[in-house]
C-alpha positions in Angstrom: 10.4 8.2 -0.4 8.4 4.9 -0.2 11.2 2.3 0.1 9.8 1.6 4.2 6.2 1.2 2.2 8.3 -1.3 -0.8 9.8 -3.2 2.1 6.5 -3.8 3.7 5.5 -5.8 0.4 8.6 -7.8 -0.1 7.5 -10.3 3.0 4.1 -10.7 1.9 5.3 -12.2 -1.5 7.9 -14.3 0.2 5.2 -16.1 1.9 3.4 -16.7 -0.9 5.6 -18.0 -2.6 6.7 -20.4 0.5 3.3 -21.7 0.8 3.2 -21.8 4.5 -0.4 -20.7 5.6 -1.1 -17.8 7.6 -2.0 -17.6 11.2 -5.8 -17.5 11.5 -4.9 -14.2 14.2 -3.1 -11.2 12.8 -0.3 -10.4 14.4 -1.1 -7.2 15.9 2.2 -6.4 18.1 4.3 -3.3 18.3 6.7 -4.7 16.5 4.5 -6.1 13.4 2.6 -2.3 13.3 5.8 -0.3 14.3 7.1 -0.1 10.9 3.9 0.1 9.0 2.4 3.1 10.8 6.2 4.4 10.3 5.3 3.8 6.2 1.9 4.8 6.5 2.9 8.3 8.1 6.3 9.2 5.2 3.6 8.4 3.2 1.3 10.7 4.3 3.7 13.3 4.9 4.9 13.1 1.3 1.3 13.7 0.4 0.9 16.9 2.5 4.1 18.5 1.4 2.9 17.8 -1.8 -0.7 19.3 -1.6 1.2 22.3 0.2 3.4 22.6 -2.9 0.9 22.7 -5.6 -1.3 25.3 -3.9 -3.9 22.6 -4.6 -7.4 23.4 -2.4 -7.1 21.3 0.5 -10.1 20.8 1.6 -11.5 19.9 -2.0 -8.2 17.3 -2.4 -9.0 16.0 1.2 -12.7 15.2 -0.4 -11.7 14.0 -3.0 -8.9 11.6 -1.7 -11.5 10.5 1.1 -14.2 9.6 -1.4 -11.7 7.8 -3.4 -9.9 6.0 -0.7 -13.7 4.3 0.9 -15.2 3.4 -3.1 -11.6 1.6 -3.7 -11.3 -0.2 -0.4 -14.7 -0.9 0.1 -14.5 -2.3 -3.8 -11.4 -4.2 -2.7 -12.9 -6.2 0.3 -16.4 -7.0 -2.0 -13.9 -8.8 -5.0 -11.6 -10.1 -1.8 -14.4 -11.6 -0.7 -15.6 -13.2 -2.9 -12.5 -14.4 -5.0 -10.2 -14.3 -2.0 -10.0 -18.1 -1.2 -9.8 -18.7 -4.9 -6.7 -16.5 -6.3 -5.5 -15.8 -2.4 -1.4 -16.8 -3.3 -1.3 -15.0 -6.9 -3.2 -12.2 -5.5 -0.6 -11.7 -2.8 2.1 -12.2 -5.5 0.8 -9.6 -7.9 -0.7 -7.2 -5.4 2.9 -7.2 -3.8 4.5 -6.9 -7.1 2.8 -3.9 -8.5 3.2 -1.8 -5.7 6.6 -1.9 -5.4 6.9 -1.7 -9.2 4.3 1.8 -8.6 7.0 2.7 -6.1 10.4 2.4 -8.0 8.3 3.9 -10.8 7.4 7.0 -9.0 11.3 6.6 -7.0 12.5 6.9 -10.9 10.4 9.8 -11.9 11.3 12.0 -8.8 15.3 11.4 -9.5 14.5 12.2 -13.1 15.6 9.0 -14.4 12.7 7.7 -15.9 
């Protein structure tokens, strides 16, 4: 389910492990956001069927998921800002590295592997 949002990671790490810098301008072209909004929406999707599933109370998971989703990020841009410059290349290592260890975690789990 979240091998497009694994892929998206393995890039990032490659670069930080190359040392080249990043460009100062994001690269905000169709073909740079193309297959993360593709990610972004399976993603999404997965969680909806999911939600739908469970029977859970949608508009109390919706809360909830929003709440959680603006304390974390706005958490992650204060400590990225001020130990970004710092621990920027092993940050991008380790961020990138979790993830897709979260996602061939949960890939295991839903094929009843692990």
């Amino acid at each position: 389910v979240d091998v497009e949002f694994e892929a998206g990671h393995l890039p990032k790490i490659k670069e930080a492990l190359s040392g080249e810098e990043e460009s100062a301008t994001p690269d905000l072209s169709a073909k740079a956001m193309l297959p993360l909004a593709v990610a972004t929406s399976i993603d999404a999707l997965a969680v909806g069927i999911s939600l739908a599933m469970t029977e859970a109370p949608i508009f109390t998971s919706v809360i909830v998921i929003g709440i959680t989703t603006f304390a974390l990020s706005a958490l992650g841009v204060t400590i990225g800002g001020v130990f970004g410059n710092k621990f920027q290349k092993k940050a991008e290592i380790f961020g990138g590295a979790v993830l897709i260890l979260l996602g061939c975690k949960i890939l295991l789990e839903s094929l009843g592997i692990f």
